[in-house]
N, CA, C and O atoms as a printed pandas DataFrame, in Angstrom:
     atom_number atom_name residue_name chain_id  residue_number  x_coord  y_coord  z_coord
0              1         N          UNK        A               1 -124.948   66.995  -85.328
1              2        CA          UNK        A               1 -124.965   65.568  -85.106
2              3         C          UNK        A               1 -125.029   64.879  -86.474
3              4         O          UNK        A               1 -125.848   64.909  -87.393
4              5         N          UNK        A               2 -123.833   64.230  -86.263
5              6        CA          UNK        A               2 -124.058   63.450  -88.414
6              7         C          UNK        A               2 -124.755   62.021  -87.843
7              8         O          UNK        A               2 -124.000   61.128  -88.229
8              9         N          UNK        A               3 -125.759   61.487  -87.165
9             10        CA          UNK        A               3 -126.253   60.615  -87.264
10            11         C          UNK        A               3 -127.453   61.148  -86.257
11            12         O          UNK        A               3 -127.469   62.033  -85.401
12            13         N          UNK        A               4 -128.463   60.206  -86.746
13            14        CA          UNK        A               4 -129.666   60.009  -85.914
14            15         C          UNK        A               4 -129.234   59.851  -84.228
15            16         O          UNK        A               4 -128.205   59.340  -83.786
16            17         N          UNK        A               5 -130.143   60.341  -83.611
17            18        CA          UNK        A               5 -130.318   59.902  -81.450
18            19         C          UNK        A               5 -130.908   58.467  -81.645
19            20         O          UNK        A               5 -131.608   57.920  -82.496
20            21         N          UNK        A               6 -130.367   58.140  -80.586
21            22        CA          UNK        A               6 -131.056   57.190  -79.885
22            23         C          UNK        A               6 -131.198   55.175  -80.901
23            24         O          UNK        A               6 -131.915   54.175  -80.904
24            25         N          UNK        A               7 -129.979   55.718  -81.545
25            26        CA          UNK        A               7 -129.752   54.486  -82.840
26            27         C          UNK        A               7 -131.133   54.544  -83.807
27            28         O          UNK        A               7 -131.572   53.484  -84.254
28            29         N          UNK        A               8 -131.701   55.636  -84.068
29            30        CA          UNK        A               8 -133.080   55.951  -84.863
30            31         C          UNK        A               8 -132.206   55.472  -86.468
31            32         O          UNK        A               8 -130.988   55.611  -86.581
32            33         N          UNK        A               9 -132.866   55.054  -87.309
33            34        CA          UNK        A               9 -132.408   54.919  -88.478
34            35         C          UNK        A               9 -132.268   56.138  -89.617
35            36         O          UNK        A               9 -133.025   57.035  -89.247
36            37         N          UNK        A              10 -131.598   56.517  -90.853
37            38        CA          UNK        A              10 -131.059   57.969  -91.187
38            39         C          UNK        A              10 -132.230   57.452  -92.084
39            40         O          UNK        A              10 -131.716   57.752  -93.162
40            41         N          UNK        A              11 -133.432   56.893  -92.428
41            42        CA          UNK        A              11 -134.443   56.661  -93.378
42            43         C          UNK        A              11 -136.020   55.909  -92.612
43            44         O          UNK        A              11 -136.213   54.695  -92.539
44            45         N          UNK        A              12 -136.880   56.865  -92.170
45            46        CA          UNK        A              12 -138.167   56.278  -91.854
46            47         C          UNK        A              12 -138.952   56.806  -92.162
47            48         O          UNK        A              12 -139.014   58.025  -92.323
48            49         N          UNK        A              13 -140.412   55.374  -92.455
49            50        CA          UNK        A              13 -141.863   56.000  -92.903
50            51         C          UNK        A              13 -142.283   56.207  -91.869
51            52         O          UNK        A              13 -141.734   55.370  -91.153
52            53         N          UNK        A              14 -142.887   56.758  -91.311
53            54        CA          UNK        A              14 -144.164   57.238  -90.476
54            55         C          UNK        A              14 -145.509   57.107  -91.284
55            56         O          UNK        A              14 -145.657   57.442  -92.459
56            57         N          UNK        A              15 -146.810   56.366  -90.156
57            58        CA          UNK        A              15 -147.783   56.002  -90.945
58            59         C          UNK        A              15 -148.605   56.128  -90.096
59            60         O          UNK        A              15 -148.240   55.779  -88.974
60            61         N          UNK        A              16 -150.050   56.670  -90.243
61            62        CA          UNK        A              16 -151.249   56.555  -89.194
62            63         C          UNK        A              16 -152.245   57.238  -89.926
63            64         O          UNK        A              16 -152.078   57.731  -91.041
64            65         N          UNK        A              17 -153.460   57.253  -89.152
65            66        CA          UNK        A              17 -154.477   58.272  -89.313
66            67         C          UNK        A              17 -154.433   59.402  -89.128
67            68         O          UNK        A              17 -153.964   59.901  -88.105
68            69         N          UNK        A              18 -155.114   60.301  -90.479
69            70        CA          UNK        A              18 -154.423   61.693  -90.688
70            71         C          UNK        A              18 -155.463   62.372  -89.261
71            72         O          UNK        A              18 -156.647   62.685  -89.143
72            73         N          UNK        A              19 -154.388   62.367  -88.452
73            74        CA          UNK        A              19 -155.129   63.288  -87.064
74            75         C          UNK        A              19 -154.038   63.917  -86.721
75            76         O          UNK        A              19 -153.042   63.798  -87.435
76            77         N          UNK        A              20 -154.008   64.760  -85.486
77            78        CA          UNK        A              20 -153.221   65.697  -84.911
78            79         C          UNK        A              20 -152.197   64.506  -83.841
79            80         O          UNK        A              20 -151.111   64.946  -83.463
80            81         N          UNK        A              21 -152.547   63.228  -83.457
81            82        CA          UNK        A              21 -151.605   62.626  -83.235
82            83         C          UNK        A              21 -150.246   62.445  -84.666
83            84         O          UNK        A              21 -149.156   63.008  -84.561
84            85         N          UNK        A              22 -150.402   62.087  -85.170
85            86        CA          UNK        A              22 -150.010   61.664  -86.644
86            87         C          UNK        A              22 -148.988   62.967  -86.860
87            88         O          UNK        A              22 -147.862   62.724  -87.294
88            89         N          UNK        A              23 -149.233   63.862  -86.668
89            90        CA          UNK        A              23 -148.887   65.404  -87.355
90            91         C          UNK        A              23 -147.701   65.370  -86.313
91            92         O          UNK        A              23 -146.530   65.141  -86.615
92            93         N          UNK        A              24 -148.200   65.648  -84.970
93            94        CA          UNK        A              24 -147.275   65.678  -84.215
94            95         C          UNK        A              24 -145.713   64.782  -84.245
95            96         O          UNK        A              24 -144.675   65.442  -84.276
96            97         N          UNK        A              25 -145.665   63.523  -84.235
97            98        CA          UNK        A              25 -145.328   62.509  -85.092
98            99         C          UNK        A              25 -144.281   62.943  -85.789
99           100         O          UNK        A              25 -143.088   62.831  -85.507
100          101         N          UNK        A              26 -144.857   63.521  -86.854
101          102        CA          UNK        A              26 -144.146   64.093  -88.005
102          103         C          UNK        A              26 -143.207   65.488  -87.707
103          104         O          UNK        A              26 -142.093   65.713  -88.181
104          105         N          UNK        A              27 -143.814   66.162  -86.988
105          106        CA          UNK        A              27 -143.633   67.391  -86.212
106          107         C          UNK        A              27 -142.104   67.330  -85.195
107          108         O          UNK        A              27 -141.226   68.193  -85.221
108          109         N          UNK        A              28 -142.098   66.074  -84.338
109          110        CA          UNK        A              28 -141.297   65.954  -83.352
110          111         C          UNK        A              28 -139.813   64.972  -84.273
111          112         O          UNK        A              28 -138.677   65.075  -83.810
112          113         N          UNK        A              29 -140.030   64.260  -85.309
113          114        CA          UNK        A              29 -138.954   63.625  -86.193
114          115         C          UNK        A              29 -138.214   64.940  -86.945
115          116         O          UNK        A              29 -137.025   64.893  -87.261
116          117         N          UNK        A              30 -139.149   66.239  -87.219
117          118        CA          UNK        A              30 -138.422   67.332  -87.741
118          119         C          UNK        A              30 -137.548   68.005  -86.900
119          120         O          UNK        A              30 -136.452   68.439  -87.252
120          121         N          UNK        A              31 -138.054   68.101  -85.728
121          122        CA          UNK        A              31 -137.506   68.692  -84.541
122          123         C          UNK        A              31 -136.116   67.731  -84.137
123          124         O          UNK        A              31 -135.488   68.132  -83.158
124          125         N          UNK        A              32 -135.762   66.874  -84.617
125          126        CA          UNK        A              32 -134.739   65.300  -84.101
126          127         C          UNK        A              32 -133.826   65.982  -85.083
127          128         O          UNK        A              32 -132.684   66.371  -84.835
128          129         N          UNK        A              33 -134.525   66.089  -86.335
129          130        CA          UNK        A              33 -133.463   67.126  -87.653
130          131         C          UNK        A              33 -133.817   66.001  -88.599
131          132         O          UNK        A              33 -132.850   65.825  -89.340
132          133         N          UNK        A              34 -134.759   65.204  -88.870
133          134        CA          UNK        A              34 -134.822   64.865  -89.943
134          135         C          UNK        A              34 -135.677   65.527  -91.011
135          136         O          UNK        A              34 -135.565   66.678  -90.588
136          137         N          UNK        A              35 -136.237   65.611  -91.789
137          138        CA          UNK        A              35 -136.633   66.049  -93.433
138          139         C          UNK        A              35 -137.310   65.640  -94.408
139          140         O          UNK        A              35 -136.706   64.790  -95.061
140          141         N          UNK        A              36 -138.738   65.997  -94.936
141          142        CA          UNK        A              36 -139.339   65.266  -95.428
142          143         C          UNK        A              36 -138.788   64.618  -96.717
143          144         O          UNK        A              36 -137.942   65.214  -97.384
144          145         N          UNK        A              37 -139.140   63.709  -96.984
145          146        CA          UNK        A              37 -138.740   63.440  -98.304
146          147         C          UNK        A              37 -140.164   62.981  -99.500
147          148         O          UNK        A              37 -140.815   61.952  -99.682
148          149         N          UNK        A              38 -140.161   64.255 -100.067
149          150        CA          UNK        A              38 -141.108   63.913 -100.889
150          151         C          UNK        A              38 -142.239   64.400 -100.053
151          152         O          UNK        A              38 -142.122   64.798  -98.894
152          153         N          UNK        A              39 -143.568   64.322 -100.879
153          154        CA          UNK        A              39 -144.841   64.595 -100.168
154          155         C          UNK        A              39 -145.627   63.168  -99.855
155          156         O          UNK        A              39 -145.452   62.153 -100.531
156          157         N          UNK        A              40 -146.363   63.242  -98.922
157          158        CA          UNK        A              40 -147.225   62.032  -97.991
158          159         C          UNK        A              40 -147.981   61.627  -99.285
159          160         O          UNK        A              40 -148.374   62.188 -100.308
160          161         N          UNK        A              41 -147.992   60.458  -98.778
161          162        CA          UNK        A              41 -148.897   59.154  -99.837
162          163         C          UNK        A              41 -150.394   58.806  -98.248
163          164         O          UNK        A              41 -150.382   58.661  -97.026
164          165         N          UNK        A              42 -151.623   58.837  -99.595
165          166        CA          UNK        A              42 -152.415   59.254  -99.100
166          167         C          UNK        A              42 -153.832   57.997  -99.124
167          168         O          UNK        A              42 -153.831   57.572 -100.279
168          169         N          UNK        A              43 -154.309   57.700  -98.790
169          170        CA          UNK        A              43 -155.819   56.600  -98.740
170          171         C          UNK        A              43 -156.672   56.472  -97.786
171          172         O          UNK        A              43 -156.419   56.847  -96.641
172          173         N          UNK        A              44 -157.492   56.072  -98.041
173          174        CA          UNK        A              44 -158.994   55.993  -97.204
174          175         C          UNK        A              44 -158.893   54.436  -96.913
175          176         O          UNK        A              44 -158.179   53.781  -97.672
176          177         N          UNK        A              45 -159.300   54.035  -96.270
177          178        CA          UNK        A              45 -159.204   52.676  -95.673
178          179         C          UNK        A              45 -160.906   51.898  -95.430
179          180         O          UNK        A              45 -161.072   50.684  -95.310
180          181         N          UNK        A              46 -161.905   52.833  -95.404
181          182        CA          UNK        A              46 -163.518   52.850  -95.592
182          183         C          UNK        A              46 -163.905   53.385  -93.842
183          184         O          UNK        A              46 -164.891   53.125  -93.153
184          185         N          UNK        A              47 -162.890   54.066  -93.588
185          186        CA          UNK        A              47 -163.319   54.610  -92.261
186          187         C          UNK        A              47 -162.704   55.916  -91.818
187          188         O          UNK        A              47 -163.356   56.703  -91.131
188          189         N          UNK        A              48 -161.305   56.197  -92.241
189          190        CA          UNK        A              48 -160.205   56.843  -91.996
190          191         C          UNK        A              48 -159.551   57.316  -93.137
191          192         O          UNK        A              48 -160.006   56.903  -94.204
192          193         N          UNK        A              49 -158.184   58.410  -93.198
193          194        CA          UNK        A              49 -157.743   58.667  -93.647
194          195         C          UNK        A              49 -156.545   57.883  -93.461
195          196         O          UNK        A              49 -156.877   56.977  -92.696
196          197         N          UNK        A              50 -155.230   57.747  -93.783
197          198        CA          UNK        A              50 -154.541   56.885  -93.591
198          199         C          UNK        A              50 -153.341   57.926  -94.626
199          200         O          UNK        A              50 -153.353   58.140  -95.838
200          201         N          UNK        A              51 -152.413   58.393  -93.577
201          202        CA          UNK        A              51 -151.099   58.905  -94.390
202          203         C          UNK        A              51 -149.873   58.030  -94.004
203          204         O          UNK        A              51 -149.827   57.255  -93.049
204          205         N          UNK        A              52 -148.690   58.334  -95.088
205          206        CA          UNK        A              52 -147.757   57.633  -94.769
206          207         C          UNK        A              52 -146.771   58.991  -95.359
207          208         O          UNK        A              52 -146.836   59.469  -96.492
208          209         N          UNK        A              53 -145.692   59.521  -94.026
209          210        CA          UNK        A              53 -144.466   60.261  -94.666
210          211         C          UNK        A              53 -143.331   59.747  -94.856
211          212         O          UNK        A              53 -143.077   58.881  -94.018
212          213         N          UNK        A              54 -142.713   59.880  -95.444
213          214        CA          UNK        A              54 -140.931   59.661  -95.622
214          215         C          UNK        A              54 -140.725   60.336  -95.085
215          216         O          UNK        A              54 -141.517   61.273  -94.992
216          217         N          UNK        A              55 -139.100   60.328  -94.106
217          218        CA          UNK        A              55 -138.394   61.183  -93.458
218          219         C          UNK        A              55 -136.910   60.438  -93.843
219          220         O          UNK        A              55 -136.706   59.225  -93.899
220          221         N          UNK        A              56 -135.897   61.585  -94.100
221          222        CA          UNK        A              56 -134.783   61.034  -94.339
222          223         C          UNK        A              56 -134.144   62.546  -93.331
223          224         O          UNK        A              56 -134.484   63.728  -93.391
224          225         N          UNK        A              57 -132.687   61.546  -92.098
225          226        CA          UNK        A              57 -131.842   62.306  -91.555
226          227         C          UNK        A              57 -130.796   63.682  -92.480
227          228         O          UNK        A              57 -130.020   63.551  -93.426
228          229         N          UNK        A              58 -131.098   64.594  -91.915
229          230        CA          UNK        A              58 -130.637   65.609  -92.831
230          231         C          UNK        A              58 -128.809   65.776  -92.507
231          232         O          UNK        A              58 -128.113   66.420  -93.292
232          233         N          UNK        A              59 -128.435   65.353  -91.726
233          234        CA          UNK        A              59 -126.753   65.177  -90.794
234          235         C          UNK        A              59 -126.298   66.793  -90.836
235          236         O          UNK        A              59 -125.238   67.399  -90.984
236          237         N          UNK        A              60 -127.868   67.182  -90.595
237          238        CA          UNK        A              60 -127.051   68.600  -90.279
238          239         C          UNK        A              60 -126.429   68.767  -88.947
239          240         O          UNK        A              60 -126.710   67.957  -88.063
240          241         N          UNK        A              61 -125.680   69.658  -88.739
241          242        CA          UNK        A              61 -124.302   69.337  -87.493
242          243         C          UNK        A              61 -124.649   70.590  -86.391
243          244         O          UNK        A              61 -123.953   70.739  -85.386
């Protein structure tokens, strides 16, 4: 597939609290065929962890 499902864009952040929701998240956009880009940007918020990934569409076919 040379484009993203579902009109998804070929470039998204994903952002939440670093939990097993969050992972999954990240988990199921790999599974779509997209690809990290780069490693997660990372902060504390005074309660939480707080990640943010890049994902860029890989148009593998």
């Amino acid at each position: 597939m040379s484009t993203p499902p579902d009109g998804l864009p070929i470039y998204r952040v994903l952002t939440g609290r670093d939990d097993a929701t969050f992972c999954l998240r990240v988990s199921e956009a790999i599974d779509l065929g997209y690809e990290l880009h780069e490693g997660p940007a990372v902060t504390f918020n005074g309660e939480s962890v707080i990640v943010a990934q890049a994902l860029v569409w890989s148009a593998r076919s």
